[in-house]
C-alpha positions in Angstrom: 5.2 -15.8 -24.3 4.4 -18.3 -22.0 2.7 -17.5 -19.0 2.3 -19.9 -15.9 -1.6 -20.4 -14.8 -1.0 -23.2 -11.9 -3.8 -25.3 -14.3 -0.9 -28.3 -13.3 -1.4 -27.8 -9.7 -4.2 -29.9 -9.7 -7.8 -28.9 -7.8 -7.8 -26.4 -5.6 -7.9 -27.4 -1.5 -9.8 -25.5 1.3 -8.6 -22.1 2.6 -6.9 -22.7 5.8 -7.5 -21.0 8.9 -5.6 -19.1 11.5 -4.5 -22.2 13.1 -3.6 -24.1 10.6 -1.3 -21.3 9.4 0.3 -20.7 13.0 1.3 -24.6 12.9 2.3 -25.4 9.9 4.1 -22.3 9.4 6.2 -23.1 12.6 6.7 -26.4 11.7 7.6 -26.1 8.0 10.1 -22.6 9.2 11.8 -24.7 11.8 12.4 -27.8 9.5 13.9 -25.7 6.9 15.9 -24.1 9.6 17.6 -27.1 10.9 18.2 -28.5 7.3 20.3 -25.4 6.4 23.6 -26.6 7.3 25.6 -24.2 4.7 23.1 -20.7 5.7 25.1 -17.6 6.2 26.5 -14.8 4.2 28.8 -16.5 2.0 25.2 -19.1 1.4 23.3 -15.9 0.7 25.3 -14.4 -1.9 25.9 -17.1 -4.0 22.2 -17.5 -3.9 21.7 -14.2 -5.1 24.3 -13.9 -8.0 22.9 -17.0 -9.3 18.7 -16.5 -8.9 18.3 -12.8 -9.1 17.6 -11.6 -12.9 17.5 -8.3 -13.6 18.4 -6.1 -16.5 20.0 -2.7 -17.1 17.0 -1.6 -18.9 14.5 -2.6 -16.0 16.7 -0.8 -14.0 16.3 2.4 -15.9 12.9 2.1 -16.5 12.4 2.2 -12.7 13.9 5.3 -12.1 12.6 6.8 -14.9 9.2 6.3 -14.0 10.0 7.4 -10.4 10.7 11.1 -11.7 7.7 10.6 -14.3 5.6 9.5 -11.3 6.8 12.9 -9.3 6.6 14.9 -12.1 2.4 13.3 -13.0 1.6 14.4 -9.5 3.5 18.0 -9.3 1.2 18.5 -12.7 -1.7 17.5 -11.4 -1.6 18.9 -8.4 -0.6 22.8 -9.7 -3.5 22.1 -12.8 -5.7 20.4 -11.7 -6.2 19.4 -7.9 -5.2 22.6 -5.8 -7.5 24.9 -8.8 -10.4 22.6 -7.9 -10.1 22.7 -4.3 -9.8 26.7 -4.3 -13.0 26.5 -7.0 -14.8 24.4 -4.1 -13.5 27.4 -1.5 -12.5 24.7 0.8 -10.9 25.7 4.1 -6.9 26.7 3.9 -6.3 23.2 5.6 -8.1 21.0 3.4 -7.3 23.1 0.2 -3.3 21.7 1.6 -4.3 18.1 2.2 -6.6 17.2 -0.8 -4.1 16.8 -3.4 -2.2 14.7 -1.7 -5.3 12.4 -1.4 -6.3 13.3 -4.7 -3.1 11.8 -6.2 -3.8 8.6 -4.5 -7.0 8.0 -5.0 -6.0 8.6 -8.4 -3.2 5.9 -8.5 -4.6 3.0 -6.4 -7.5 3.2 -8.4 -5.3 2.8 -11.7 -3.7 0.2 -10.0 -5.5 -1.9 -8.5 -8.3 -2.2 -11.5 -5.5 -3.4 -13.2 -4.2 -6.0 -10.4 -8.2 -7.0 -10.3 -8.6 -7.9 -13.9 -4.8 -10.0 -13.8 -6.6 -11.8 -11.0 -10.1 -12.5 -11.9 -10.4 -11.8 -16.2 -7.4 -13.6 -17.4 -6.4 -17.2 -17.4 -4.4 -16.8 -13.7 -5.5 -18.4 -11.0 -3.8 -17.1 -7.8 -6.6 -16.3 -5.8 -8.7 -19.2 -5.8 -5.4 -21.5 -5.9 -2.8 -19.2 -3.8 -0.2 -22.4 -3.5 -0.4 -22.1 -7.6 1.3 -19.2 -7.6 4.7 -21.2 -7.0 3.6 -24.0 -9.6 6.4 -23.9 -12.4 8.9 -21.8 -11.2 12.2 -21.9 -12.5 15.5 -20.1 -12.0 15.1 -16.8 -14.1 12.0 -17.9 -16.0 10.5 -15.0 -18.3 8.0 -13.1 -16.5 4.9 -12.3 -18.5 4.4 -9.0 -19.8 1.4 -8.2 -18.5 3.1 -9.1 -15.0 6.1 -7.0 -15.7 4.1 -4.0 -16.5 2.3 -4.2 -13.7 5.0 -4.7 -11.5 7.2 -1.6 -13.6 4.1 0.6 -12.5 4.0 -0.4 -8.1 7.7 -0.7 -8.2 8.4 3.0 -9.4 5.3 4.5 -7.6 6.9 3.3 -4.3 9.8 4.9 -4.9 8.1 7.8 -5.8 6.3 7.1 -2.5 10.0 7.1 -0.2 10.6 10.3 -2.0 6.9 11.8 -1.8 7.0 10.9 2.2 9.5 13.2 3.3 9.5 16.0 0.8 5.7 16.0 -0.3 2.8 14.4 2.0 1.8 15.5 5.2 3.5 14.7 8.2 1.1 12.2 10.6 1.5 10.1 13.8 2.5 6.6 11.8 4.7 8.6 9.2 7.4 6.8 10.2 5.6 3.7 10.0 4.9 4.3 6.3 7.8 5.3 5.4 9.1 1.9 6.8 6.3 0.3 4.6 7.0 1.6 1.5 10.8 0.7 2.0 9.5 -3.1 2.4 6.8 -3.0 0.1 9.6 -1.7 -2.7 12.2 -4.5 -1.1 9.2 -6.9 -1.5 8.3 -6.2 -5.2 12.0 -5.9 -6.2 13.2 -9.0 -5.2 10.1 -11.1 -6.2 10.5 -9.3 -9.6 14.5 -10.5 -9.2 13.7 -14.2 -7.9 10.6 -14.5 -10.7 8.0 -14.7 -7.5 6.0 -12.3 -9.5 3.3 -14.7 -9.2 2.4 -14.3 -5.2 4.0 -10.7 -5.9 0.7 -9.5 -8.2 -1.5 -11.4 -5.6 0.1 -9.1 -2.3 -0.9 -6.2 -4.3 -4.3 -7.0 -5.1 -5.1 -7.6 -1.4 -3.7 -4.3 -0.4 -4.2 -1.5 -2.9 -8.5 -1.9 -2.2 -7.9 -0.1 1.3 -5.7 2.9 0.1 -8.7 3.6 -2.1 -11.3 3.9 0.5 -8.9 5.4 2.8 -8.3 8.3 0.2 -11.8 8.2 -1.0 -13.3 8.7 2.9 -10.6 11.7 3.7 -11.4 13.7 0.1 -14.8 13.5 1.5 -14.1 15.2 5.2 -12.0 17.8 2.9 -15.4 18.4 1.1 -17.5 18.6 4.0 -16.8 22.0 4.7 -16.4 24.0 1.6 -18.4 27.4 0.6 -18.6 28.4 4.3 -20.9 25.7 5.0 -20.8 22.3 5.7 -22.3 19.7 3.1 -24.4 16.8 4.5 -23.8 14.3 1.7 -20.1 14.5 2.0 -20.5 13.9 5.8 -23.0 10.1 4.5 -19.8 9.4 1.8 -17.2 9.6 4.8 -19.3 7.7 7.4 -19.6 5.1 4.9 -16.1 5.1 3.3 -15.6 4.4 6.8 -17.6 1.8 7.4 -15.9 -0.1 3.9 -12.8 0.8 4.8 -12.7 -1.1 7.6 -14.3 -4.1 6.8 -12.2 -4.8 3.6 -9.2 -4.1 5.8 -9.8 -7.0 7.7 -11.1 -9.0 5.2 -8.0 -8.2 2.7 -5.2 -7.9 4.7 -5.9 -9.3 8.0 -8.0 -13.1 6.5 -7.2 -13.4 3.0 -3.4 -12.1 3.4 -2.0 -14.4 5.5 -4.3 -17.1 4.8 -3.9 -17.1 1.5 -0.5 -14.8 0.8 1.7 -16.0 3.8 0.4 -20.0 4.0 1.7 -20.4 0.5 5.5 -18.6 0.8 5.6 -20.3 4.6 4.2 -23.4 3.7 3.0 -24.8 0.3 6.1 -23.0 -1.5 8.8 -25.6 -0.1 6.4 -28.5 -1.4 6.7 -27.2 -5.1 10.2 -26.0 -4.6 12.5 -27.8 -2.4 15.6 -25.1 -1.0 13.4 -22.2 -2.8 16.4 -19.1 -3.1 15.8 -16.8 0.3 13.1 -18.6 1.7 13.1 -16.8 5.5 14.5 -13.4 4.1 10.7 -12.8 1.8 8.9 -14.8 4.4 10.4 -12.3 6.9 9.5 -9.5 4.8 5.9 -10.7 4.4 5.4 -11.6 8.0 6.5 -7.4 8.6 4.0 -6.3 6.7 1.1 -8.2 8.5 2.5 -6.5 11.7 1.8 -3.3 9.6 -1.6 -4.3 8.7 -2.3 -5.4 12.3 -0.6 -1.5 13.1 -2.7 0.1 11.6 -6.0 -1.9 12.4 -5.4 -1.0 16.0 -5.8 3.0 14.6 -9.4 2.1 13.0 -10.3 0.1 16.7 -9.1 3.6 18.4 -10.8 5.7 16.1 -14.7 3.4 16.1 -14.1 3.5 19.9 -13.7 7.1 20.1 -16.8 7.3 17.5 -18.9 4.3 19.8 -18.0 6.3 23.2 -19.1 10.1 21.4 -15.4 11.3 22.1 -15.2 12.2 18.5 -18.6 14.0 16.9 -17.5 13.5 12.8 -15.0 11.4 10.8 -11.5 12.4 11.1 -8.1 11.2 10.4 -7.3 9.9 14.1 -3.4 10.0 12.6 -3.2 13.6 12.2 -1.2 15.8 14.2 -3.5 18.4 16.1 -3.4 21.1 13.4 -1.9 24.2 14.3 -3.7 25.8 11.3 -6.9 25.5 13.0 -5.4 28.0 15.9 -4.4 30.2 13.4 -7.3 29.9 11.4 -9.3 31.0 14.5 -7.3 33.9 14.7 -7.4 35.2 11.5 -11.1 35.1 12.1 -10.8 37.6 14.6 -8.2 40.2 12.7 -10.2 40.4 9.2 -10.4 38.3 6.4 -7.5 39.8 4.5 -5.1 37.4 5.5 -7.6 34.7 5.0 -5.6 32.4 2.5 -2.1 32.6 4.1 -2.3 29.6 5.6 -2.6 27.4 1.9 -0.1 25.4 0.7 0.8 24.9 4.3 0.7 21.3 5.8 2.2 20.0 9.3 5.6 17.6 8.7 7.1 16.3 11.7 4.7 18.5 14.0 5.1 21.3 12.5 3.4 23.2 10.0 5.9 24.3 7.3 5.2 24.5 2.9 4.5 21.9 0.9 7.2 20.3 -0.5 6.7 20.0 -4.2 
């Protein structure tokens, strides 16, 4: 199978910066805009029945690895992840929470080693040549295998995700905000999957998946701080500098190479390879949403190193929780006797309140 490298887009040009991606995009978005004389609905699904490819079987793989992904995490997290946070006699809150980060840790990892060595150890060259990733596109061209598989694996766990965010994870202050995300993030990977813009599709992955693994790798660690009764002191290091990593690649990934990279080619470079490309403003809108997100949820790690910088906040904690009504009761349990110690695991706080875990 034939797979597209962008080795005929000749040499690679310059990054652009901020500016040059504020103009141009603006420019290029306005002059498609006034050269769409026939846009509208009737425009819009023609364009669809005749660009969007996909099959029966692609759409039951998807929802068959959406229960397998539910039904990997309910195991894992009955054999193997709540076991080992009771083994570690973590606190009744944590022993709640870790699995969930567990899980994702677990996943992003996969997924993104994967999405790292399509990038840099195969013959694709979308990151140093983003405008590349547009370079022989045709209506319903084959998408590689090694594409598809990787897209068959995001695309289910993010609807797994919609699922997971309602009935399994914890409830937090930009809840709603994720569960927003992972609506757009599936919209995203379906219809570049459908349109055959898997190409820029792998490279939006790459740049995003790096931060969920620091983000779940810095909250196992304040689980782990406290365990046995005592706290741990090298578990209190990992989170300050899972921190630290976490919010340095977010800027770097999602907030400089994203739109510099991801957004200049669909806004600009992609209408120079492929005049009247099928929804054009529709993933360009989609795209431009989820660099709000990023920009969101940048302003929580400002809030949280100003809280750290001004000695409002002593350790590392998730600035999006709720304030945990376990640690009330936990207080008070403390004062009645330790027999009713572990009735508070398993519980987690959804929508502000604490209530089971929804397995």
């Amino acid at each position: 199978m034939n797979k597209p490298n962008g080795a005929d887009a000749g040499p690679a040009k310059p990054m652009p910066g901020y500016g040059d991606l504020v103009a141009g995009a603006y420019a290029t978005m306005l002059g498609a805009f006034r050269d769409c004389e026939a846009c509208g609905v009737e425009l819009s699904r023609r364009t669809l029945l005749e660009n969007a490819r996909v099959s029966p079987t692609e759409i039951g793989l998807f929802f068959a690895c959406v229960v397998l992904w539910t039904q990997v995490r309910r195991g894992l997290t009955t054999c193997l992840f709540q076991p080992f946070a009771q083994w570690c006699c973590l606190r009744p809150k944590d022993t709640a929470k870790m699995p969930e980060s567990a899980w994702k840790m677990f996943f992003y990892t996969m997924s993104w080693s994967y999405s790292t060595y399509l990038i840099f150890f195969t013959q694709y060259t979308f990151f140093q040549d983003p405008p590349s990733v547009f370079s022989g596109w045709k209506r319903g061209m084959s998408v590689p295998t090694d594409i598809a598989f990787a897209y068959l694996i995001q695309g289910s766990f993010y609807g797994h995700s919609i699922y997971a965010a309602v009935y399994m994870d914890a409830w937090r202050k930009d809840s709603p905000v994720m569960l927003v995300h992972h609506v757009i993030t599936l919209a995203l990977i379906t219809f570049s999957y459908a349109f055959r813009y898997h190409n820029i599709g792998i490279l939006v992955l790459f740049l995003h998946d790096i931060n969920d693994i620091q983000l779940e790798f810095t909250k196992l660690n304040i689980y782990f701080k406290t365990r046995g009764g005592r706290d741990h002191m090298i578990n209190e290091i990992l989170s300050h500098v899972g921190t630290v990593c976490f919010a340095a690649t977010w800027f770097l990934f999602r907030l400089y190479w994203f739109p510099l990279k991801v957004l200049y080619a669909s806004c600009i470079t992609s209408l120079q390879y492929v005049p009247n490309i099928p929804f054009y403003f529709f993933f360009n809108f989609l795209l431009f949403a989820l660099l709000l997100m990023n920009v969101y949820w940048f302003l929580y790690i400002i809030f949280f190193v100003m809280k750290v910088v001004s000695g409002q906040m002593k350790e590392v904690s998730d600035v999006r929780e709720y304030e945990d009504e376990i640690d009330v009761t936990e207080t008070k349990k403390q004062n009645t006797g330790a027999g009713h110690q572990n009735s508070a695991e398993g519980k987690h706080i959804q929508n502000g309140i604490t209530k089971d875990k929804h397995l």
